[in-house]
NUMITI-137125 format. One record per residue: residue number from 1; x, y, z of N, C-alpha, C in turn. Coordinates in steps of 0.001 Angstrom, whole numbers, plus 500000, padded with zeros to 6 digits. Layout:
N
GUDO  resi     n_x     n_y     n_z    ca_x    ca_y    ca_z     c_x     c_y     c_z
GUDO   NUM       X       Y       Z       X       Y       Z       X       Y       Z
...
# end
This chain:
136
GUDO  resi     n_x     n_y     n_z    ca_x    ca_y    ca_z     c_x     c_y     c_z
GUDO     1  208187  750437  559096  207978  751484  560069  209207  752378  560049
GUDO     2  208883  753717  559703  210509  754671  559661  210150  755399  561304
GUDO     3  211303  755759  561505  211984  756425  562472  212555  757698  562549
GUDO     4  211616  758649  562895  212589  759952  563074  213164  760233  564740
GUDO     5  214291  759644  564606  215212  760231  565977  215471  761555  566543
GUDO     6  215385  761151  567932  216293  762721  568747  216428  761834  569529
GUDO     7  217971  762270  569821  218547  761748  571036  218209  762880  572118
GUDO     8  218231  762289  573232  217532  762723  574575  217728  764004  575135
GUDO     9  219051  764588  574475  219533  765708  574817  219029  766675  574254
GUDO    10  218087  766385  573027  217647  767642  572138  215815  768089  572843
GUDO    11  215690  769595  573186  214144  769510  573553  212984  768943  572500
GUDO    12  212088  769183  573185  210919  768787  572104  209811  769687  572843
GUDO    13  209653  770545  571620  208210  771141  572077  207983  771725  573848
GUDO    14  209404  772492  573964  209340  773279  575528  209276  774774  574877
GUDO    15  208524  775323  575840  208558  775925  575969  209727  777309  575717
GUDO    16  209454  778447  574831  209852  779339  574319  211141  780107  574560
GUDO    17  211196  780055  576085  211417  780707  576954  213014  780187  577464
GUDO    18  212981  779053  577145  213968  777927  577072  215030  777533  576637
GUDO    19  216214  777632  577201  217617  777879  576054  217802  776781  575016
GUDO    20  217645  776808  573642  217982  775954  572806  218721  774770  573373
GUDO    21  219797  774715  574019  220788  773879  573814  220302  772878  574928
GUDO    22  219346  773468  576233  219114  773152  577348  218328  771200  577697
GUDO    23  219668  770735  577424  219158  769095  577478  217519  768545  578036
GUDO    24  216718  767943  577139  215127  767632  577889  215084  767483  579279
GUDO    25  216228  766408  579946  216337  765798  581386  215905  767124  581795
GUDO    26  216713  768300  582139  216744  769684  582461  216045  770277  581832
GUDO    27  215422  770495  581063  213645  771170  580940  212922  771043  581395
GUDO    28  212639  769045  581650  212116  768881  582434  211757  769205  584065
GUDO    29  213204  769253  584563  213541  769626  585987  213169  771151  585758
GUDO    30  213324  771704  584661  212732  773202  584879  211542  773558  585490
GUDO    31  210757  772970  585017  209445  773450  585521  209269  772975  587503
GUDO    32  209347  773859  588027  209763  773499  589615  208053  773173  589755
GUDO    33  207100  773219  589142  205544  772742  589505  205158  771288  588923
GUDO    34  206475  771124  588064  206295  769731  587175  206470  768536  588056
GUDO    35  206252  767321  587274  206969  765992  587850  208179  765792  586911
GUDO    36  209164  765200  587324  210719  765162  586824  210034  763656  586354
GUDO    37  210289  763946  584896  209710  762884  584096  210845  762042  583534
GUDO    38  212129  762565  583670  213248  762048  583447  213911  761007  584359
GUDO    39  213380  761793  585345  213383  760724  586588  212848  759760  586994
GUDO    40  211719  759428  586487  210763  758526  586171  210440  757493  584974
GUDO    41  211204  757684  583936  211161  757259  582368  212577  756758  582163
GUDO    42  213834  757633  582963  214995  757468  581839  215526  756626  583012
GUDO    43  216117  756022  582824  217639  755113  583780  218995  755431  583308
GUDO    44  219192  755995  581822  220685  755970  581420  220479  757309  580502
GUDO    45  220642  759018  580813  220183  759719  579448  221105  759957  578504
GUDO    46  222097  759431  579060  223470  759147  577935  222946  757957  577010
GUDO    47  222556  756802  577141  222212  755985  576648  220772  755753  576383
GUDO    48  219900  756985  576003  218642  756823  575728  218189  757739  574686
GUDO    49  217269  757254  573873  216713  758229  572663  215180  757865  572451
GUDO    50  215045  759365  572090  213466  759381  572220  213220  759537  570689
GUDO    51  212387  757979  569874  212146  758206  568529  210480  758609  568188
GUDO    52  210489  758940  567074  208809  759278  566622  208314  758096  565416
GUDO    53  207592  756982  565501  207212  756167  565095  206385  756483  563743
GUDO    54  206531  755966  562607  205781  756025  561350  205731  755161  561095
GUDO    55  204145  754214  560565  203341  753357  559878  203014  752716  561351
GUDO    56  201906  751353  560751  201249  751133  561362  201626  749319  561934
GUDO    57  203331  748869  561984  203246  747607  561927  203523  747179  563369
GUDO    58  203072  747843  564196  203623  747959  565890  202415  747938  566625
GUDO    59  201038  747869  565636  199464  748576  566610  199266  747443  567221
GUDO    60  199251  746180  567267  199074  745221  567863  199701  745086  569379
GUDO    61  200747  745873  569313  201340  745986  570721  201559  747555  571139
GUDO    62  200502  748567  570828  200206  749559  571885  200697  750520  570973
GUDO    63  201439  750591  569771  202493  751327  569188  201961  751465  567880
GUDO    64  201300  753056  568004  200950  753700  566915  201540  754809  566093
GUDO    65  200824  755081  564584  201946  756079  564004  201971  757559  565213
GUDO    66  202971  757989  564668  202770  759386  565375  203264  759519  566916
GUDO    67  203668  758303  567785  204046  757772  569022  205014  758029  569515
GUDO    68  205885  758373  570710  206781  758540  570823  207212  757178  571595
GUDO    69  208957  757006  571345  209287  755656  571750  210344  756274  572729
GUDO    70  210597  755755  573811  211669  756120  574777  212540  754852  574773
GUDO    71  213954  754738  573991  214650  753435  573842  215816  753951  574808
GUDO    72  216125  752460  575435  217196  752571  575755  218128  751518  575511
GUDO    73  219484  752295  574638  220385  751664  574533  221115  750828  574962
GUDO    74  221437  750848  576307  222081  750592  577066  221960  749392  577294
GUDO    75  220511  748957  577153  219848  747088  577389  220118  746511  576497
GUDO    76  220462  744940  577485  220849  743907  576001  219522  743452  575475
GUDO    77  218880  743839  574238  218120  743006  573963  217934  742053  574174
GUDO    78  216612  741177  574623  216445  739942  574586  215013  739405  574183
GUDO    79  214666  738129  573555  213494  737554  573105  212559  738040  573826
GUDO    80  211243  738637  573419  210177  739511  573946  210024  740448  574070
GUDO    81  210615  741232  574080  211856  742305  574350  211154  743416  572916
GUDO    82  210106  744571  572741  209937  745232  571742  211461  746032  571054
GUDO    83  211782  745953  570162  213400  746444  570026  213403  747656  568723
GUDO    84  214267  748924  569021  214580  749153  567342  215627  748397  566970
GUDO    85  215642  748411  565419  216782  747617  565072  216788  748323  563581
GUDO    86  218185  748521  563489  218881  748776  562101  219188  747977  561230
GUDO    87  217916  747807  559783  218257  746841  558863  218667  747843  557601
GUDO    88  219558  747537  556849  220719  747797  555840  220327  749540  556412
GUDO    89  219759  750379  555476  220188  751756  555372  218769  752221  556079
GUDO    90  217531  751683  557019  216677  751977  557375  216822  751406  558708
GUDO    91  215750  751901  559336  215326  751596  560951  213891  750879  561184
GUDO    92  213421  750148  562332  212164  749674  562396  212411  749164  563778
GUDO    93  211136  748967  564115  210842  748624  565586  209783  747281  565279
GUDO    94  210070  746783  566175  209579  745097  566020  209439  744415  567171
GUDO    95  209596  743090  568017  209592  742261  569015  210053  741551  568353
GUDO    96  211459  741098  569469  212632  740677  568992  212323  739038  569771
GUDO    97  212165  737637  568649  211548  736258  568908  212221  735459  568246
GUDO    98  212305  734041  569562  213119  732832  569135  212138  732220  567747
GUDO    99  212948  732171  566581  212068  731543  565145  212861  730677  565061
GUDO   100  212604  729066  564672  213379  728514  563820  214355  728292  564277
GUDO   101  215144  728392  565780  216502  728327  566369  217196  729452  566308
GUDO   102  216557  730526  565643  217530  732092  565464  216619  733099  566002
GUDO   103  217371  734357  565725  216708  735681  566196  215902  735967  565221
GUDO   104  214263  736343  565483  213511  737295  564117  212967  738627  564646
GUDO   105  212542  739211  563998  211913  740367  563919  210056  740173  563981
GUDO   106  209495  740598  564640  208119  740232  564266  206959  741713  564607
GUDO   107  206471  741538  563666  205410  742745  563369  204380  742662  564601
GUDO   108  203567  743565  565108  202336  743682  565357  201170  743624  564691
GUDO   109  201380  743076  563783  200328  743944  562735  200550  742561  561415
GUDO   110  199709  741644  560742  199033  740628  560602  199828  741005  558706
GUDO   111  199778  742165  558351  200220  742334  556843  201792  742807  556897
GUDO   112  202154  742580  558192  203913  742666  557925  204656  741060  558381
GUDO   113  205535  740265  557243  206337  739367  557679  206863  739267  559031
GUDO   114  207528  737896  559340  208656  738218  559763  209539  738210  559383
GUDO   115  210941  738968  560113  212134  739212  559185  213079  738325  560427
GUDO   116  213169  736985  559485  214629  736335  560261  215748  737450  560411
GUDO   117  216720  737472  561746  218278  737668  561340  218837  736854  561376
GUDO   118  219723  737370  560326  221104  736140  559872  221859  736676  560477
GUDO   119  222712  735868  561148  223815  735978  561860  224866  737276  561386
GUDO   120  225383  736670  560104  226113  737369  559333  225386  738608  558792
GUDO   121  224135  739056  559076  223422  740095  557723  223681  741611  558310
GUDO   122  222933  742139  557964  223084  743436  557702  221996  744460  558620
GUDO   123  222530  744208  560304  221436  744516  561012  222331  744699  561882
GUDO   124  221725  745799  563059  221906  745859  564673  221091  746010  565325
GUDO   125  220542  745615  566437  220145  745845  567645  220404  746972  568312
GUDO   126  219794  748351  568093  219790  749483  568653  219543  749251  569927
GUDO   127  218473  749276  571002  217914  749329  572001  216758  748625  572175
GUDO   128  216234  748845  573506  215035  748219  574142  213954  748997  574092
GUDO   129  212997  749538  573536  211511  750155  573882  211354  749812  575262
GUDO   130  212031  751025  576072  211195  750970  577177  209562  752006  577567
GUDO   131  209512  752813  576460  208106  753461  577049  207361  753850  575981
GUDO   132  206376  753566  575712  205399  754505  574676  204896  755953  575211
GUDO   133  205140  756936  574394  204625  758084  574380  203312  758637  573938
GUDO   134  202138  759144  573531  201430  759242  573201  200122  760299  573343
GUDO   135  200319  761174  572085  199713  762605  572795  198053  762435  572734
GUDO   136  197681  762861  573703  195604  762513  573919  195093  763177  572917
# end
């Protein structure tokens, strides 16, 4: 599953009218007829990023291509816990499960492994999936 990132500060798809630089939180709050969706979704927007999900190894748990993911950094991962995580020079999102006495990685989706971590390997624990996005 690849990952195209924006961190929280960059807009997405506002409106024209709208100063480039003008952080989402505050786009959001722009619209004075809106609901402050930032206010409702984010807890930390220093510590949160909104990614766009590609392939299909997440459908089992609500998380399809094309999706938006609202992570936040800031949480310690823990077992159950849907997570991105950085393996060697790529990204993927998974549910982060006690295997075997260690941490694994585990798919939604029946034609992806799981991926033990090794203690020592070549991975981080980005954040927590706290919200699916998803346009009708």
């Amino acid at each position: 599953m690849k990952l195209f990132g924006l961190v929280l500060g960059v807009p997405l798809n506002l409106p024209p009218d709208l100063p480039p630089d003008l952080p989402l939180a505050e786009a959001v709050k722009a619209d004075p007829g809106g609901v402050d969706l930032a206010a409702l979704l984010v807890r930390d927007p220093a510590a949160t990023l909104l990614l766009r999900v590609s392939g299909p190894s997440m459908q089992g748990a609500g998380i399809d291509h094309g999706d938006l993911l609202l992570v936040d950094c800031g949480l310690e991962p823990r077992p159950g816990q849907v997570v991105v995580a950085r393996l060697g020079d790529g990204f993927t999102v998974k549910r982060l499960v006690r295997w075997r006495g260690q941490l694994a990685l585990a798919a939604a989706h029946p034609a992806y492994p799981l991926l033990p971590l090794d203690p020592q390997g070549d991975h981080r624990l980005l954040g927590v999936v706290r919200h699916v996005i998803r346009r009708c």
